[in-house]
C-alpha positions as CSV (number, residue, x, y, z in Angstrom):
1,X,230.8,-2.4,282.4
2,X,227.3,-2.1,284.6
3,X,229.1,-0.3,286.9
4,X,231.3,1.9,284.9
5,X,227.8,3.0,282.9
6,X,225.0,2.3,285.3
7,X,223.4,6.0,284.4
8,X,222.8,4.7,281.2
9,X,220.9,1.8,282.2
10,X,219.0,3.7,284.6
11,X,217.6,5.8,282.2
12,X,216.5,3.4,279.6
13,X,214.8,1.7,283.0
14,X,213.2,5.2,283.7
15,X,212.1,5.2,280.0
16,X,210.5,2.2,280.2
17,X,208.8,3.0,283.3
18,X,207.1,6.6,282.2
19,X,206.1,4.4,278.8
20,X,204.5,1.6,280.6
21,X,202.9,4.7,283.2
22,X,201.1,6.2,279.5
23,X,200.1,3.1,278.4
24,X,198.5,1.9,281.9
25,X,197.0,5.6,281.4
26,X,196.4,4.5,277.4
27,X,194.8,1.2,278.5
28,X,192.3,2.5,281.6
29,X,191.1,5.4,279.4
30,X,190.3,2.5,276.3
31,X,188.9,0.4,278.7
32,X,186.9,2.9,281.3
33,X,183.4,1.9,281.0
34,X,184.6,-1.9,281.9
35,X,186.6,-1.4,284.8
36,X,185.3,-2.5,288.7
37,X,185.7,-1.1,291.4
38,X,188.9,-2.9,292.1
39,X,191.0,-1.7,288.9
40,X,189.7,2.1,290.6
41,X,191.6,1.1,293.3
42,X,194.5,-0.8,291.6
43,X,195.6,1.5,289.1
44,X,195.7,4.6,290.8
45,X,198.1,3.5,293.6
46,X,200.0,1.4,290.4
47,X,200.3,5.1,289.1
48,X,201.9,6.1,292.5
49,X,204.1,3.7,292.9
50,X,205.2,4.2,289.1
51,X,205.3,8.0,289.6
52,X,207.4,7.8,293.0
53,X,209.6,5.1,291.6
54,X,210.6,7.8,288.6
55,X,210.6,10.1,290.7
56,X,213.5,8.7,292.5
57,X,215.4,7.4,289.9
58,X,215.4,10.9,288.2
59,X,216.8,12.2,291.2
60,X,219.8,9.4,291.4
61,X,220.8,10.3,288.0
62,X,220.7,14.0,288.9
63,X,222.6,13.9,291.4
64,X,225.2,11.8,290.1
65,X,225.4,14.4,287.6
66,X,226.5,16.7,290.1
67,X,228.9,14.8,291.6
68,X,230.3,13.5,288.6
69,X,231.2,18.1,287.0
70,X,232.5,18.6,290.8
């Protein structure tokens, strides 16, 4: 089934990752007057990681489209 449908799953992981991205953003913007100097570091390079991560999962599922109307 997984691996028949995996696009599908990927997305909903994708999903979840930009949502948990906003609410990281959500939660340091809430909490901004309380953060050290080690959530400065943290988060940002959390953010990376997130953002590169989507990043290349977008890209899978694009081009497996590709492939996939060939």
């Amino acid at each position: 089934m997984i691996k028949e449908n995996w696009q599908h799953y990927l997305r909903i992981i994708v999903m979840a990752n930009t949502a948990y991205a906003f609410l990281t953003l959500i939660v340091i913007g809430y909490y901004f007057k309380q953060l050290t100097i080690w959530t400065y570091i943290y988060f940002p390079l959390e953010l990376t990681c997130l953002t590169l991560l989507i990043t290349i999962e977008w890209k899978v599922i694009i081009k497996k489209q590709k492939y996939k109307s060939i």
